[in-house]
Every structure is written in structure tokens, then in C-alpha cells.
N, C-alpha and C positions, 0 to 999 in steps of 0.2 A: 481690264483693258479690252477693248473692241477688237474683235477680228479684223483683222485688214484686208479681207476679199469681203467684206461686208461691208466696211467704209469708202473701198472703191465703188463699189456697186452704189452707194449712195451718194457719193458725189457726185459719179456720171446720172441719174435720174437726176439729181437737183441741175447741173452744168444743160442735160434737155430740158427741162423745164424754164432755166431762165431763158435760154434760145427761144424756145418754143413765146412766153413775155416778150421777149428782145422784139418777135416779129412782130408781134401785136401792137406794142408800144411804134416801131416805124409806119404801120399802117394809118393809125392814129394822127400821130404827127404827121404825115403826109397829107390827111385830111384835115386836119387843122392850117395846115398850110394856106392849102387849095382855098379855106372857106376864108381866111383872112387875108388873102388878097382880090380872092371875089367882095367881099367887105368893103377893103380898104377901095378901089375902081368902081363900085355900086356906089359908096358917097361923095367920090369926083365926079361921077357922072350927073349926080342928085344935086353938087354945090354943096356940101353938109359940110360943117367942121366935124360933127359926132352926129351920134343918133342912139337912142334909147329904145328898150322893150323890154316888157315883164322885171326892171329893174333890172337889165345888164347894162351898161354902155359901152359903147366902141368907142373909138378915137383912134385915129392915125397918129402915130409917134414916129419924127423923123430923128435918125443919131445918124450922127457922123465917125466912121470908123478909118484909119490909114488903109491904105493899100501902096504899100511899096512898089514901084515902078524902077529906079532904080535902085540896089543894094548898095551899089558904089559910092555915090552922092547920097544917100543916108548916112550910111556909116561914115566918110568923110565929116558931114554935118554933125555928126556925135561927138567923134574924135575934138572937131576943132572947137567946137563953143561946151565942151562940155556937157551935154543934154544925156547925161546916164539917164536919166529921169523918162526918158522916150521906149526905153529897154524894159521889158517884161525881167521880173525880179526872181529869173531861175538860172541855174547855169545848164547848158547842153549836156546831159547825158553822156552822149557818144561821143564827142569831142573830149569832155572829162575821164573817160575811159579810155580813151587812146594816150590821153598824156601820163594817166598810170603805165598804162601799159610800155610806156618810153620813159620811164622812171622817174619824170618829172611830178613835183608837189605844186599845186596851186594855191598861194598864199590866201588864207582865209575861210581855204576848204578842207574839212576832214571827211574820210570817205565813209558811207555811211551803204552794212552790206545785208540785202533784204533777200531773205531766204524763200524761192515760190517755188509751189508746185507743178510739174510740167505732170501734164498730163494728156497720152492721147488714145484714140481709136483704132483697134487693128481693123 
């Protein structure tokens, strides 16, 4: 069995190492950002549906995502015609732990208990 100030020691160099990726990876994605929507405005301005080079192609892709405005009148409109179907298919965390916490069981849910490691830096 592994020493344990040797396994700590080794999780914290891996836990800097992905941080140290973590930055890298947001920098990246910031600049891919940046270049795909100077892209997407370079072929508005050009009239292009797409454009090709060296065998990439662009294209602008519009989706349409909700943005809830009001909570009240959503969830009203759920309730009354029925649209579960609208609802992302998790239950709330912290709401399901306060209702243990008040002794209440949630028909349909069993609690399900995942053991993490806290770990920090003096």
C-alpha cells in the first residue's frame, strides 16, 4: 500500500497540472471564440452563405435556445397543459437535500451517496 504523504503529494502536482491545462484550454477557447465570430461578420459583410480553404469550411449555424423571462408564466404553462417535456430530465440537488433533510422521501427517488475527496492548501 502507497504511503499517504506520497499520494497527497501526488494528487496536488496532478490537481496543478490540470489547473495549469484548465488555463490553457480557456485561452484557446477564447481565441476560437474571437476567430469565429470575426468569421461568422467577415461573411456578412462578404454576402457568403460559407467559404472554403485548404479543405475547411465554415458555415454559420443559427439554433434557437429558450431564455426564460418569466419563471412564473413558464412554470404556470407547464403545470397547466402538461409540457414535463420542456424540463431538463434531473432533479435539483439542493432542493432534494433539504427535503431529506425535513424527512420527507420523494416518490420515485432513492438517494444515491458519492463519496469525494476535499482537499485543500495551507
Amino acid at each position: 500500500m502507497a504511503e499517504i504523504g506520497m499520494l497527497i503529494d501526488l494528487i496536488q502536482t496532478a490537481r496543478e497540472e490540470k489547473s495549469r491545462l484548465e488555463k490553457e484550454v480557456k485561452k484557446y477557447s477564447s481565441k476560437i471564440e474571437t476567430l469565429e465570430h470575426e468569421i461568422i461578420k467577415t461573411l456578412g459583410d462578404l454576402q457568403l452563405e460559407k467559404a472554403s480553404h485548404n479543405g475547411i469550411t465554415v458555415e454559420p449555424r443559427r439554433e434557437t435556445f429558450p431564455h426564460v423571462e418569466n419563471w412564473e408564466q413558464f412554470h404556470a404553462y407547464i403545470l397547466e397543459t402538461g409540457s414535463l417535456f420542456l424540463l431538463e430530465k434531473r432533479p435539483t440537488v439542493l432542493a432534494y437535500r433539504e427535503l431529506l433533510e425535513l424527512g420527507r422521501e420523494v416518490p420515485g427517488v432513492v438517494p444515491f451517496v458519492k463519496t469525494k475527496l476535499s482537499v485543500r492548501t495551507a
